[in-house]
PDBQT receptor file of N, H, CA, C and O in Angstrom, charges set to zero:
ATOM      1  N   UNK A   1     -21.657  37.127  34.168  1.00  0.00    +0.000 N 
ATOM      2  CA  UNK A   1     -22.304  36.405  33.087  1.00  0.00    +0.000 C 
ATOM      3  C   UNK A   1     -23.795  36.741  33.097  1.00  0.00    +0.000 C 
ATOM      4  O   UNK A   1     -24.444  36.643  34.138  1.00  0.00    +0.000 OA
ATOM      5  N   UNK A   2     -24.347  37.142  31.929  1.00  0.00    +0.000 N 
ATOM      6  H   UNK A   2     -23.820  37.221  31.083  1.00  0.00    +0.000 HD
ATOM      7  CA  UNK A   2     -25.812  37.394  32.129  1.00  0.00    +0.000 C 
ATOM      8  C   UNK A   2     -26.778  35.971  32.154  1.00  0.00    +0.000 C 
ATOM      9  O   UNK A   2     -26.536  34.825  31.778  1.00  0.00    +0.000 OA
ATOM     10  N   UNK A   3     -27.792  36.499  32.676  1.00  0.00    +0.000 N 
ATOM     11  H   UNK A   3     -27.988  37.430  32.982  1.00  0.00    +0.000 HD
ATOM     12  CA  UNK A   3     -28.902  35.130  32.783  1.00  0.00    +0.000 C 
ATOM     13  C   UNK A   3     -29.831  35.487  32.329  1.00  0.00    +0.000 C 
ATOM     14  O   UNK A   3     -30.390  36.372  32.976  1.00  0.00    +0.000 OA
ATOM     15  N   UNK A   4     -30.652  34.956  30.764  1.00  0.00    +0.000 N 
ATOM     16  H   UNK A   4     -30.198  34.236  30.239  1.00  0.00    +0.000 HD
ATOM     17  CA  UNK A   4     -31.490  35.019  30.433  1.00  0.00    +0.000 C 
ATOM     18  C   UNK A   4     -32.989  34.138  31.101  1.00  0.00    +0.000 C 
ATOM     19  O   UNK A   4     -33.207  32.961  31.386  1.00  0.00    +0.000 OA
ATOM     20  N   UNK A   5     -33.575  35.042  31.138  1.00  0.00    +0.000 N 
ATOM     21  H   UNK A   5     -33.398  35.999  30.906  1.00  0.00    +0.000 HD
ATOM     22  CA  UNK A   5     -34.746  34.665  31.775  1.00  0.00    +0.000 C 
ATOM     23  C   UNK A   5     -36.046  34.286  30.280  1.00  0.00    +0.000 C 
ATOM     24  O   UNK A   5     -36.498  34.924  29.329  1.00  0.00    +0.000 OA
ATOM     25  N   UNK A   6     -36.172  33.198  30.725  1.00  0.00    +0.000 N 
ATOM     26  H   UNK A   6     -35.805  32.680  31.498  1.00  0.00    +0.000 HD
ATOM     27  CA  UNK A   6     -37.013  32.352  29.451  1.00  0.00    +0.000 C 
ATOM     28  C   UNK A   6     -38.604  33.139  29.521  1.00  0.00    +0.000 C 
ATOM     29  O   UNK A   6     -39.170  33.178  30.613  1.00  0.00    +0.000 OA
ATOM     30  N   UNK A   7     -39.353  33.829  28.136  1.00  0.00    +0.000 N 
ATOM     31  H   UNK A   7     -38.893  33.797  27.248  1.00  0.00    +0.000 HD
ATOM     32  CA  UNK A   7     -40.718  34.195  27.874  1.00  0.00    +0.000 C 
ATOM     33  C   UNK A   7     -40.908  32.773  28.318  1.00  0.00    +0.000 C 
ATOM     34  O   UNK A   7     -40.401  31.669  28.120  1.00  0.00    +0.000 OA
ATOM     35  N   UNK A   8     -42.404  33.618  29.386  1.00  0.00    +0.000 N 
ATOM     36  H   UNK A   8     -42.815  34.515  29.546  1.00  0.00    +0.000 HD
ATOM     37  CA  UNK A   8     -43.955  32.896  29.761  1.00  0.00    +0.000 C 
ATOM     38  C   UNK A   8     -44.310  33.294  28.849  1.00  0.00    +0.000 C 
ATOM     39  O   UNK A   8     -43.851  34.107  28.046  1.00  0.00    +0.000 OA
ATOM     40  N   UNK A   9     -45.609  32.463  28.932  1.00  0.00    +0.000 N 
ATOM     41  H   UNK A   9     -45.983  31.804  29.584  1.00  0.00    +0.000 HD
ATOM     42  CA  UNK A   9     -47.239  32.375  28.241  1.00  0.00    +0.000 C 
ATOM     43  C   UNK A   9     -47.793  32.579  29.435  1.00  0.00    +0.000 C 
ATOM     44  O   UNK A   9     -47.600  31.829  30.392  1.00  0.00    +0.000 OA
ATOM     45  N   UNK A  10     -48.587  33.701  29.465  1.00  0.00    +0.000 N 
ATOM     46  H   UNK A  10     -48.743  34.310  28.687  1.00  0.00    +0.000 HD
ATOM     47  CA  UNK A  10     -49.398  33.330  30.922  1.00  0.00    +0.000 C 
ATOM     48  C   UNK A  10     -51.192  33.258  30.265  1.00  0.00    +0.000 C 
ATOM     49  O   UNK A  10     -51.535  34.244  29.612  1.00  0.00    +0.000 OA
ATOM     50  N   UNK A  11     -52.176  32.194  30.444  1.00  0.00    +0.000 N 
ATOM     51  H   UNK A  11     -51.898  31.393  30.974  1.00  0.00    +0.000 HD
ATOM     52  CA  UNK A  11     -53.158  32.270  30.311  1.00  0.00    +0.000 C 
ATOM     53  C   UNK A  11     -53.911  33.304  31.134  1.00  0.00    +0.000 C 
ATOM     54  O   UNK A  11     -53.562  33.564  32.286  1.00  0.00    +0.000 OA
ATOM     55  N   UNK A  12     -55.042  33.949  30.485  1.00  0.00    +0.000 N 
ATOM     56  H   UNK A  12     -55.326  33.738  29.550  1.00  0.00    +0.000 HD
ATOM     57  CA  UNK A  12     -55.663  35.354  31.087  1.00  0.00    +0.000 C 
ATOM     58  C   UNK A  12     -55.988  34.808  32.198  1.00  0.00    +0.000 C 
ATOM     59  O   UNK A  12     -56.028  35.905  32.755  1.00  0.00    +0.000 OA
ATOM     60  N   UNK A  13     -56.281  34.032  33.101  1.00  0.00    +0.000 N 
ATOM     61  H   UNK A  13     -56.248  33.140  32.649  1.00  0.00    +0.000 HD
ATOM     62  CA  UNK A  13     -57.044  33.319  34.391  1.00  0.00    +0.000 C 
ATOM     63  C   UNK A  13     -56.023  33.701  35.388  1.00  0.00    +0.000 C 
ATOM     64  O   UNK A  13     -56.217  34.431  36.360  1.00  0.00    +0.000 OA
ATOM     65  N   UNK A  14     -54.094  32.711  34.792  1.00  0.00    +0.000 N 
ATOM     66  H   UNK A  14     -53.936  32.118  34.003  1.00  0.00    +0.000 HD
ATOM     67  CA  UNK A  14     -53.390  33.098  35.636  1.00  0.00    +0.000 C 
ATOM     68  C   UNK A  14     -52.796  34.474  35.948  1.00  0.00    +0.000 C 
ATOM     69  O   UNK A  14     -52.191  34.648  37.006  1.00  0.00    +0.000 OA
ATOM     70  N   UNK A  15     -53.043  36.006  34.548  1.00  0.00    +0.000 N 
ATOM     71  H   UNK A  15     -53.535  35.865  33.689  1.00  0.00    +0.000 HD
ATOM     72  CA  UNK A  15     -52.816  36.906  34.704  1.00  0.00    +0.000 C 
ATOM     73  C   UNK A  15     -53.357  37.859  35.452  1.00  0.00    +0.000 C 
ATOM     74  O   UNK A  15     -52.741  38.829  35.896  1.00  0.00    +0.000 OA
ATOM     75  N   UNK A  16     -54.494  37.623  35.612  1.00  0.00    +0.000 N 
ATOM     76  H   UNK A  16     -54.994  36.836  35.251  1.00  0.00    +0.000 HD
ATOM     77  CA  UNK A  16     -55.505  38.438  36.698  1.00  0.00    +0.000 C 
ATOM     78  C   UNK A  16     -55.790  37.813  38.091  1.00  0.00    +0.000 C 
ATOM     79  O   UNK A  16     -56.658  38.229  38.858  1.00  0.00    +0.000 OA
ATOM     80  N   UNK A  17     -54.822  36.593  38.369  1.00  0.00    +0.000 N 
ATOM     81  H   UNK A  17     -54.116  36.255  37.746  1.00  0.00    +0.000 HD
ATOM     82  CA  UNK A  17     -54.701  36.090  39.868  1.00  0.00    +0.000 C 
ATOM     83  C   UNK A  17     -53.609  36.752  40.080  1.00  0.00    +0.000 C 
ATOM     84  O   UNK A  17     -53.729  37.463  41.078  1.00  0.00    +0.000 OA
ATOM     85  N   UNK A  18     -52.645  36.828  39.605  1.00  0.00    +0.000 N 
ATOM     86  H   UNK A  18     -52.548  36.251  38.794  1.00  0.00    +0.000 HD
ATOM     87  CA  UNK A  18     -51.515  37.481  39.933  1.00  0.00    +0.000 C 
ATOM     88  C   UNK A  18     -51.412  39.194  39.818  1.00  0.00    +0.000 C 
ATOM     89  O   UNK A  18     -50.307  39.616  40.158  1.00  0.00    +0.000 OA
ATOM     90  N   UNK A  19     -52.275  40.111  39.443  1.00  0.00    +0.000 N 
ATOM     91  H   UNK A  19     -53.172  39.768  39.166  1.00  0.00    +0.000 HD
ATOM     92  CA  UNK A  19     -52.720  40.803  39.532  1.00  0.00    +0.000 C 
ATOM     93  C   UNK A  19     -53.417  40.951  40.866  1.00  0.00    +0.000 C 
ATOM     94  O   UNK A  19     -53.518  41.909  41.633  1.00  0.00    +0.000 OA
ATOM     95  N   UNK A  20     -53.740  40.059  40.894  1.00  0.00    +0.000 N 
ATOM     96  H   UNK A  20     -53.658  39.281  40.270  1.00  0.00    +0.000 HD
ATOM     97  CA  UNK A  20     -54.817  40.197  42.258  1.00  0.00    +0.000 C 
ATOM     98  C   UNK A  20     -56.726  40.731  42.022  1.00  0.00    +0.000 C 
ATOM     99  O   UNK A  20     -57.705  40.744  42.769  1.00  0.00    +0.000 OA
ATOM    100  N   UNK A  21     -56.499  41.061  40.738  1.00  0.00    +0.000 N 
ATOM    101  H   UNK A  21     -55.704  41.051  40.132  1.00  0.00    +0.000 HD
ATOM    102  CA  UNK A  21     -58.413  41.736  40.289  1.00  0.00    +0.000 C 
ATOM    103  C   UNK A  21     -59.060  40.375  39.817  1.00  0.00    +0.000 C 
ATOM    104  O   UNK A  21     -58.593  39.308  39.418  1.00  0.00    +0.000 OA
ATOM    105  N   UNK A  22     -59.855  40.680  39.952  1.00  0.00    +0.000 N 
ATOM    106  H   UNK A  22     -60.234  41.547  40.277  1.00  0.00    +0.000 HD
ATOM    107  CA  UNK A  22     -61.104  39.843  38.980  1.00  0.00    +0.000 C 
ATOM    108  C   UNK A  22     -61.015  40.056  37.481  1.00  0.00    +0.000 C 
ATOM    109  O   UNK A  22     -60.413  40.924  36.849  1.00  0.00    +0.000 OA
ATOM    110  N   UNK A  23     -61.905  38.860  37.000  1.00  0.00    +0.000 N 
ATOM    111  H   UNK A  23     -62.394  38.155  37.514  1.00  0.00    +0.000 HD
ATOM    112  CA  UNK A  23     -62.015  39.125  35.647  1.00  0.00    +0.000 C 
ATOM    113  C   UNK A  23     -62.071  40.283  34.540  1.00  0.00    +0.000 C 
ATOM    114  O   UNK A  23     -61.396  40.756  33.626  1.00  0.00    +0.000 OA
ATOM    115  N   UNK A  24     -63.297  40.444  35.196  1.00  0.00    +0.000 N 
ATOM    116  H   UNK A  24     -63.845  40.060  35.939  1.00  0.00    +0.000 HD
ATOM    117  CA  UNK A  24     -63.956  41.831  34.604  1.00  0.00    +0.000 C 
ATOM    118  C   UNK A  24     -62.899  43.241  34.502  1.00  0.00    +0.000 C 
ATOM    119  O   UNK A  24     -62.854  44.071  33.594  1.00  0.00    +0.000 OA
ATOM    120  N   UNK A  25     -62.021  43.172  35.873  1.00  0.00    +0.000 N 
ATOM    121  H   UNK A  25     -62.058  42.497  36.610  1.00  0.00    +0.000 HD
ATOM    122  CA  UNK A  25     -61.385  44.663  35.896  1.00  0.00    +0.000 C 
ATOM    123  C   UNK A  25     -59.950  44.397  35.007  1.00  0.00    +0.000 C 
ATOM    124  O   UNK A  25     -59.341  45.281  34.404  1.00  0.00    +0.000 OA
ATOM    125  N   UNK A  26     -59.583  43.030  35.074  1.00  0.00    +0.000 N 
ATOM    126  H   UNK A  26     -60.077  42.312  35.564  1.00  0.00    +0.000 HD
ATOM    127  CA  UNK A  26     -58.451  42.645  34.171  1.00  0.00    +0.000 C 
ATOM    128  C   UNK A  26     -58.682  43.058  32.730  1.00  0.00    +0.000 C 
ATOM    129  O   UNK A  26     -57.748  43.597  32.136  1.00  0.00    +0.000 OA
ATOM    130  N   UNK A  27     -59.848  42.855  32.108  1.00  0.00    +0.000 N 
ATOM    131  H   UNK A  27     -60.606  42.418  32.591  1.00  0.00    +0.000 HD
ATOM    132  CA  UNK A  27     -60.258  43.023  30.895  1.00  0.00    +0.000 C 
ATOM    133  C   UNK A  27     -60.490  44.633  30.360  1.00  0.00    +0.000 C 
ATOM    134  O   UNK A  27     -60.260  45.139  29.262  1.00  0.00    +0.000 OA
ATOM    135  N   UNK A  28     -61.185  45.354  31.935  1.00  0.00    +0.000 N 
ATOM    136  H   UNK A  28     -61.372  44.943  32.827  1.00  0.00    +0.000 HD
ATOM    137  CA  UNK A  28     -61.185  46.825  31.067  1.00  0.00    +0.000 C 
ATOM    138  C   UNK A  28     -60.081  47.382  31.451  1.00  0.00    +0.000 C 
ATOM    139  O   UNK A  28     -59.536  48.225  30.737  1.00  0.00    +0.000 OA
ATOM    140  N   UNK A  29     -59.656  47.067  32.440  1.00  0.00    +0.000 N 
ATOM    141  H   UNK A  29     -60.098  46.382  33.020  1.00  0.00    +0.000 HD
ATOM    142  CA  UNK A  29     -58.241  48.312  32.993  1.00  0.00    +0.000 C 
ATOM    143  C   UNK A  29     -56.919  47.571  32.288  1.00  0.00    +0.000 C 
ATOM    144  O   UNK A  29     -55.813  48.093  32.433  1.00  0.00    +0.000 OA
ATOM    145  N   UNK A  30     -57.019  46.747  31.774  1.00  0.00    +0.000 N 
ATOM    146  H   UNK A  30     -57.917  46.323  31.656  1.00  0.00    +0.000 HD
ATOM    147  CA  UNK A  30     -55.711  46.076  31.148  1.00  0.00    +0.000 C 
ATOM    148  C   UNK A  30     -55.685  45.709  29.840  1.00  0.00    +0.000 C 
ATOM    149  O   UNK A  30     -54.811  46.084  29.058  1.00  0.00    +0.000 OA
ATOM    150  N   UNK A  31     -56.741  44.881  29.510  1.00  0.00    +0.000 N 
ATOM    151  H   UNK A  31     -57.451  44.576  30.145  1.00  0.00    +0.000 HD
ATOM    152  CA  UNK A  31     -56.317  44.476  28.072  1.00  0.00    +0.000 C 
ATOM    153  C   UNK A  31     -57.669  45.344  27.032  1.00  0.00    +0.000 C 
ATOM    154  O   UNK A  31     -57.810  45.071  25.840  1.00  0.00    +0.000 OA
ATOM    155  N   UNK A  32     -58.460  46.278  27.690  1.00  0.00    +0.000 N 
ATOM    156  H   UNK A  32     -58.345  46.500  28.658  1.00  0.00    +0.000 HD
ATOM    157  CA  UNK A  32     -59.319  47.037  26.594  1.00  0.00    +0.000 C 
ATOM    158  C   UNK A  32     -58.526  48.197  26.481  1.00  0.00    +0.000 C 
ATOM    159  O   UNK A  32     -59.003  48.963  25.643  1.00  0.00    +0.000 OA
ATOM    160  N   UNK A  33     -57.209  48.728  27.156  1.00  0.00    +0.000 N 
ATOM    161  H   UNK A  33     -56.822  48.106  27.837  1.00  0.00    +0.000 HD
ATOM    162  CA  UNK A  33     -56.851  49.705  27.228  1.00  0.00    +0.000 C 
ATOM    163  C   UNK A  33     -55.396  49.868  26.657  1.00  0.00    +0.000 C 
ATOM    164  O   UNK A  33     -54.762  50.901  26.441  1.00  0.00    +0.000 OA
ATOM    165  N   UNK A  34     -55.096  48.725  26.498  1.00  0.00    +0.000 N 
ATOM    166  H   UNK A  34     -55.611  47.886  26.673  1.00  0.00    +0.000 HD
ATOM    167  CA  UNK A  34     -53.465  48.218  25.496  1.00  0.00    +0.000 C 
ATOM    168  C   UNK A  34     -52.324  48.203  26.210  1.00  0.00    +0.000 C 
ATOM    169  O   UNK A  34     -51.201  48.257  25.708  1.00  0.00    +0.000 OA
ATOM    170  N   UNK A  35     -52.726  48.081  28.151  1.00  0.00    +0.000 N 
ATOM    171  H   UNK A  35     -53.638  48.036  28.558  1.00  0.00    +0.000 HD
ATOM    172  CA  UNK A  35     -51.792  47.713  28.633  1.00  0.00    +0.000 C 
ATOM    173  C   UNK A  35     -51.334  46.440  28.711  1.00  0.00    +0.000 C 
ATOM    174  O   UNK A  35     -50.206  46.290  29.180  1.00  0.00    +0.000 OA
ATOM    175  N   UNK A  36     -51.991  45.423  28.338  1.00  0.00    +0.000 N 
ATOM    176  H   UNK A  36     -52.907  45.545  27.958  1.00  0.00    +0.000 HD
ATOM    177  CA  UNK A  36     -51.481  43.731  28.269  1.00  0.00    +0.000 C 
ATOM    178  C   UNK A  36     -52.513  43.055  27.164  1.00  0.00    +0.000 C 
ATOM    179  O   UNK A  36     -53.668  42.630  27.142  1.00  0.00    +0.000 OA
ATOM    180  N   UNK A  37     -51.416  43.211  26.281  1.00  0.00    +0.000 N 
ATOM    181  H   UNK A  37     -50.478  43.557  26.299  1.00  0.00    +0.000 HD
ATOM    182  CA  UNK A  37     -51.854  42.135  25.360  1.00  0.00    +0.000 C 
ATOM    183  C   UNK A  37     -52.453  41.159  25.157  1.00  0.00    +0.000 C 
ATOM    184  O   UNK A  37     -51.789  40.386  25.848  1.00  0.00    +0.000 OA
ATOM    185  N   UNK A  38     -53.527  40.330  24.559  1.00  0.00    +0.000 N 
ATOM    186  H   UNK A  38     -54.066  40.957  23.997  1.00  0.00    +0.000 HD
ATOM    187  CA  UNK A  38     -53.424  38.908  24.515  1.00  0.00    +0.000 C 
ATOM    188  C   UNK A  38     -53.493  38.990  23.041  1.00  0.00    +0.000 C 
ATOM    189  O   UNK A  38     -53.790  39.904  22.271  1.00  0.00    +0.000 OA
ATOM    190  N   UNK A  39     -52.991  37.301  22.816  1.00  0.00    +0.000 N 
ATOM    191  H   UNK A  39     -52.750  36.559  23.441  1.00  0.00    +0.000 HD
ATOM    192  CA  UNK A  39     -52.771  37.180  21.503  1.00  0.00    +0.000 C 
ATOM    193  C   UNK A  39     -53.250  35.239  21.788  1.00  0.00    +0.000 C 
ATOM    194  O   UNK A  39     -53.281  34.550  22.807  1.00  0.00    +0.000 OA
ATOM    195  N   UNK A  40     -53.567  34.928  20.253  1.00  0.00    +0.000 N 
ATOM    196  H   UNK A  40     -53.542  35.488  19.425  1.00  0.00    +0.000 HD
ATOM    197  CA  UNK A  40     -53.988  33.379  20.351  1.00  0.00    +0.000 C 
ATOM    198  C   UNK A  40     -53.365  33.038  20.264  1.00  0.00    +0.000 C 
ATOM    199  O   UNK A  40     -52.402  33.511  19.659  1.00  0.00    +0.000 OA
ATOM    200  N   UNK A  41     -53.424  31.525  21.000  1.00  0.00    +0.000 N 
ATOM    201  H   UNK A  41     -54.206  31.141  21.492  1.00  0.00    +0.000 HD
ATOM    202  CA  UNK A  41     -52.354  30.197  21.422  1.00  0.00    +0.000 C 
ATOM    203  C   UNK A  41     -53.242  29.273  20.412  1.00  0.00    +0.000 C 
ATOM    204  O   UNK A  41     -52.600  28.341  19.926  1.00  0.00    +0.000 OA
ATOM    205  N   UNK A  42     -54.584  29.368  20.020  1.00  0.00    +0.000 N 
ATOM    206  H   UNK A  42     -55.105  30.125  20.414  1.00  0.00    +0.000 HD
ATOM    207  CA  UNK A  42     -55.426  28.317  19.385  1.00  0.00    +0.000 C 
ATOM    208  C   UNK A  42     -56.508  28.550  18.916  1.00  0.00    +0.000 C 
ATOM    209  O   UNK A  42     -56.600  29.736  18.600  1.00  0.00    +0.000 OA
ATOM    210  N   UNK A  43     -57.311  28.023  18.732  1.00  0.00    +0.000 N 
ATOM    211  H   UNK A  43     -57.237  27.059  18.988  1.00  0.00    +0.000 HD
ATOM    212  CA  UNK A  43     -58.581  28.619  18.134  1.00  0.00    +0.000 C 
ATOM    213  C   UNK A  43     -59.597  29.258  19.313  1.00  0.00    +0.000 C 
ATOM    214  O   UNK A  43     -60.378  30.204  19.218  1.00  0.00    +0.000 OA
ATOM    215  N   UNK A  44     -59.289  28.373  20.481  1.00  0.00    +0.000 N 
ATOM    216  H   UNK A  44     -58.654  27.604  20.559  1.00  0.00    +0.000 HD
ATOM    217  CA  UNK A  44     -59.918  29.375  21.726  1.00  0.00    +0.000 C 
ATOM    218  C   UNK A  44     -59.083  29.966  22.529  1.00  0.00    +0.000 C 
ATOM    219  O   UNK A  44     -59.471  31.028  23.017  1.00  0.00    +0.000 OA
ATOM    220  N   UNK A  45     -58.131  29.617  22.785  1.00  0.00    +0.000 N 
ATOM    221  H   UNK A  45     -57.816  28.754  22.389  1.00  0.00    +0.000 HD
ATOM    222  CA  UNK A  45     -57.124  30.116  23.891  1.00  0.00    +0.000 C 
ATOM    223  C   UNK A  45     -56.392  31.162  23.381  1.00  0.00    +0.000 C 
ATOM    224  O   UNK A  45     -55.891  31.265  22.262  1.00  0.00    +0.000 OA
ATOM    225  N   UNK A  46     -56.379  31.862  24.227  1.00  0.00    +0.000 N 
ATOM    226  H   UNK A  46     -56.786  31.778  25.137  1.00  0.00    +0.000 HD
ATOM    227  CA  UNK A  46     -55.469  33.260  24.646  1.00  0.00    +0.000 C 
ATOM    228  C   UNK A  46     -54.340  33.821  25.828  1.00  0.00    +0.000 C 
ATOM    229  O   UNK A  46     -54.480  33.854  27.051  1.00  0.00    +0.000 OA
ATOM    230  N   UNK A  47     -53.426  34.153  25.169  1.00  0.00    +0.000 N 
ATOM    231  H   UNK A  47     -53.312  34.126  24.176  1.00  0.00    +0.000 HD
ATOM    232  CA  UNK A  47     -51.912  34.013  26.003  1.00  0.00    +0.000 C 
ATOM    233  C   UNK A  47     -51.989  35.790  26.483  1.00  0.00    +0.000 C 
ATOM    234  O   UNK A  47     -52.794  36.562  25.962  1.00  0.00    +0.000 OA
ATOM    235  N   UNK A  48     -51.048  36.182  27.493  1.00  0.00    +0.000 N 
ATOM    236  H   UNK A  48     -50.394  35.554  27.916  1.00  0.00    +0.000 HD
ATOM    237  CA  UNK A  48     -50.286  37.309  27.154  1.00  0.00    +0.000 C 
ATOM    238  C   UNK A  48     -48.787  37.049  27.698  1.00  0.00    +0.000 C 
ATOM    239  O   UNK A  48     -48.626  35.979  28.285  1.00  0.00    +0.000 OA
ATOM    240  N   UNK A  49     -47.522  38.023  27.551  1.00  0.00    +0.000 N 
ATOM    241  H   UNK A  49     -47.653  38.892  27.074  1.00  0.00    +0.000 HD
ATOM    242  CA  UNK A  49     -46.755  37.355  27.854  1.00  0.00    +0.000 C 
ATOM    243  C   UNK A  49     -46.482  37.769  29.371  1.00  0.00    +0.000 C 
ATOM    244  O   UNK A  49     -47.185  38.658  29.853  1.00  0.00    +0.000 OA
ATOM    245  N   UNK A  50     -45.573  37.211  30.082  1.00  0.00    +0.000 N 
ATOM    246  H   UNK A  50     -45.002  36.489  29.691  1.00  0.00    +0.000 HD
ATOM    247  CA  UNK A  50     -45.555  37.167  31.777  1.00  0.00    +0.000 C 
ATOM    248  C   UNK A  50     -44.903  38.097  31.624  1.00  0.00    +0.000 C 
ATOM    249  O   UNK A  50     -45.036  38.588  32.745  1.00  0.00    +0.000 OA
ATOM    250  N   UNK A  51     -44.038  39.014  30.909  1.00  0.00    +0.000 N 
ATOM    251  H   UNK A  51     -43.931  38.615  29.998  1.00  0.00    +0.000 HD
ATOM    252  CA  UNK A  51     -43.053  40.275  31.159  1.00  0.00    +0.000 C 
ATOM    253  C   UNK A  51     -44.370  41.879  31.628  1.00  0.00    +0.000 C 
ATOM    254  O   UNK A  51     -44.363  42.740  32.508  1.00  0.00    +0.000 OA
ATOM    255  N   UNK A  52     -45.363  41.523  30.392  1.00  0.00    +0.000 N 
ATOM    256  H   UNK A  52     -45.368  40.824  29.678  1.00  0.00    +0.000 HD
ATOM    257  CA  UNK A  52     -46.149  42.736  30.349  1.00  0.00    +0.000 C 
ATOM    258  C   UNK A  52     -46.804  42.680  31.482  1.00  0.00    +0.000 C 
ATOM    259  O   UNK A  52     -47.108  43.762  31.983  1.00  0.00    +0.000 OA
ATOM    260  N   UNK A  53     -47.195  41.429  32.185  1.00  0.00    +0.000 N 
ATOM    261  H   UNK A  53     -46.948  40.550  31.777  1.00  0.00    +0.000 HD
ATOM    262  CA  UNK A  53     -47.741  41.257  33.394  1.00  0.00    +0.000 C 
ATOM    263  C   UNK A  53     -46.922  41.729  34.348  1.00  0.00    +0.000 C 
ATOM    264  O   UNK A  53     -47.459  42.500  35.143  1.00  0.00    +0.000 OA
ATOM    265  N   UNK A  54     -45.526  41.446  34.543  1.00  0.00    +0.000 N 
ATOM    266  H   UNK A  54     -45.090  40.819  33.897  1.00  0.00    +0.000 HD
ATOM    267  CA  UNK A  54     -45.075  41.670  35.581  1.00  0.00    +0.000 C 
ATOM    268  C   UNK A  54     -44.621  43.344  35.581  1.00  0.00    +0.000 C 
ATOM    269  O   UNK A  54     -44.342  44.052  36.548  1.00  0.00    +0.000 OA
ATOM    270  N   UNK A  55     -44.652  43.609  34.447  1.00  0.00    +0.000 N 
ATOM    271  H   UNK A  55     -44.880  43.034  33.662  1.00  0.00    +0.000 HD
ATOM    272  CA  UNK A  55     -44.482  45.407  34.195  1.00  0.00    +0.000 C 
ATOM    273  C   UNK A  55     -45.056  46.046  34.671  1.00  0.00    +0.000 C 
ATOM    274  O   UNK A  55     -44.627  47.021  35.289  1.00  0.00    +0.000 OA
ATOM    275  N   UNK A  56     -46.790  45.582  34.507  1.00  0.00    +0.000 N 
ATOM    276  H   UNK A  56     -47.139  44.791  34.005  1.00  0.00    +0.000 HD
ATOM    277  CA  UNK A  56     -47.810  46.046  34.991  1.00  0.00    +0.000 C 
ATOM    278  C   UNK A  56     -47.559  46.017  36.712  1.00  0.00    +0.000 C 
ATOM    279  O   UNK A  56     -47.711  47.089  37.298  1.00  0.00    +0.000 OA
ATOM    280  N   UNK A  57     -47.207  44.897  37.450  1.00  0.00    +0.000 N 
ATOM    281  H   UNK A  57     -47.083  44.026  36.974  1.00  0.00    +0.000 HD
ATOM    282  CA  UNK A  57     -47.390  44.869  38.442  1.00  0.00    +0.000 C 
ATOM    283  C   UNK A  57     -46.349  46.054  39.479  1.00  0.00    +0.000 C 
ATOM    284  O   UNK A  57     -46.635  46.668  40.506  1.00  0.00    +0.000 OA
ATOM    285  N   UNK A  58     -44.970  46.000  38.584  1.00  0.00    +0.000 N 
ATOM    286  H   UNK A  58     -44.738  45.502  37.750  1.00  0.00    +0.000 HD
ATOM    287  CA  UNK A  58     -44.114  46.774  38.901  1.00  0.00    +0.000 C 
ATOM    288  C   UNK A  58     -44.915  48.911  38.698  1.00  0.00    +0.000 C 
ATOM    289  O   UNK A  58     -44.740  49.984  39.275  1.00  0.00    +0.000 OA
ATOM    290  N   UNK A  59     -45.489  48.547  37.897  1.00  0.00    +0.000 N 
ATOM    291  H   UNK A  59     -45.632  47.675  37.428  1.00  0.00    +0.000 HD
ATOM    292  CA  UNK A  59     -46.044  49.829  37.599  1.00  0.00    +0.000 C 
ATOM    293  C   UNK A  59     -47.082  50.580  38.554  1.00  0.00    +0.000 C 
ATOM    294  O   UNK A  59     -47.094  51.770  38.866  1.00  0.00    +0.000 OA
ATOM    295  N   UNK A  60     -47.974  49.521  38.941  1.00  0.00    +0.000 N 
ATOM    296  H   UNK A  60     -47.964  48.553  38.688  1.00  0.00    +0.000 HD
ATOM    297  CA  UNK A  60     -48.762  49.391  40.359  1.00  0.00    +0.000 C 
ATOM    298  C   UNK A  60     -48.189  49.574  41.604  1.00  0.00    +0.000 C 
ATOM    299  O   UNK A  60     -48.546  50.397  42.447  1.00  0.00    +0.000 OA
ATOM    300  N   UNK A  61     -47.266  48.757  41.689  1.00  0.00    +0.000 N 
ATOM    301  H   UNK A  61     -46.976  48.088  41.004  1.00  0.00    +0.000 HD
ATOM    302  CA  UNK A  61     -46.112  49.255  42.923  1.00  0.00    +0.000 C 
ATOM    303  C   UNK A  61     -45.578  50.628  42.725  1.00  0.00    +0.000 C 
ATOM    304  O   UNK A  61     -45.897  51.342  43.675  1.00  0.00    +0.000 OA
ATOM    305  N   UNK A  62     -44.898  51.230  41.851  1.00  0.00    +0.000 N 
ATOM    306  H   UNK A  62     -44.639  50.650  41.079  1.00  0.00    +0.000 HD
ATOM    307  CA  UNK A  62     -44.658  52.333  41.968  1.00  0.00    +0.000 C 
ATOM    308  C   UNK A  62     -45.384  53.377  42.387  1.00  0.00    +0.000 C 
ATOM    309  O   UNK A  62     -45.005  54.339  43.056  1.00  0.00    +0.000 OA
ATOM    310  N   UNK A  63     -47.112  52.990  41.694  1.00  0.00    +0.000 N 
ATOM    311  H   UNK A  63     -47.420  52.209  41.150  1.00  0.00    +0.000 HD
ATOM    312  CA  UNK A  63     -47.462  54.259  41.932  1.00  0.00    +0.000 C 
ATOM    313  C   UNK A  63     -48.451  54.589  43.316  1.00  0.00    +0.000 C 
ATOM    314  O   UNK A  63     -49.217  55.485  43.671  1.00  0.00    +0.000 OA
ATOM    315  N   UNK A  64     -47.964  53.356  43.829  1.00  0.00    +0.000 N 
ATOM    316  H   UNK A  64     -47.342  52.629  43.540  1.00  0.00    +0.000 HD
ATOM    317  CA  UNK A  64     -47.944  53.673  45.492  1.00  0.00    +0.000 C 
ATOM    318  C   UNK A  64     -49.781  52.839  45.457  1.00  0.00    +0.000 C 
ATOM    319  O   UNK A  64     -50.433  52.738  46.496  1.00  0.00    +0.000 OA
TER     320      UNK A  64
């Protein structure tokens, strides 16, 4: 039986802890470069989703 796994929202704060970088390198090495999205949740807040995050992280692991 398959198990769908429910979309996160991950706020940019919790995406670059789990990353493990800082702010700054989250912003140019990830989202100025169109590897992780953000998109608005509100008039200030900004989401991306937890898949592209965890892609990313899988992608990092691979490449050693």
């Amino acid at each position: 039986m398959l198990s769908i796994k429910p979309k996160r929202i991950l706020r940019p704060k919790e995406a670059w802890e789990r990353l493990g970088i800082k702010r700054q390198k989250f912003y140019e090495d990830f989202v100025n470069t169109g590897r992780i999205k953000l998109f608005p949740l509100g008039k200030r807040a900004k989401g991306c989703l937890e898949a592209e995050v965890e892609r990313v992280i899988d992608e990092m692991a691979a490449e050693g």
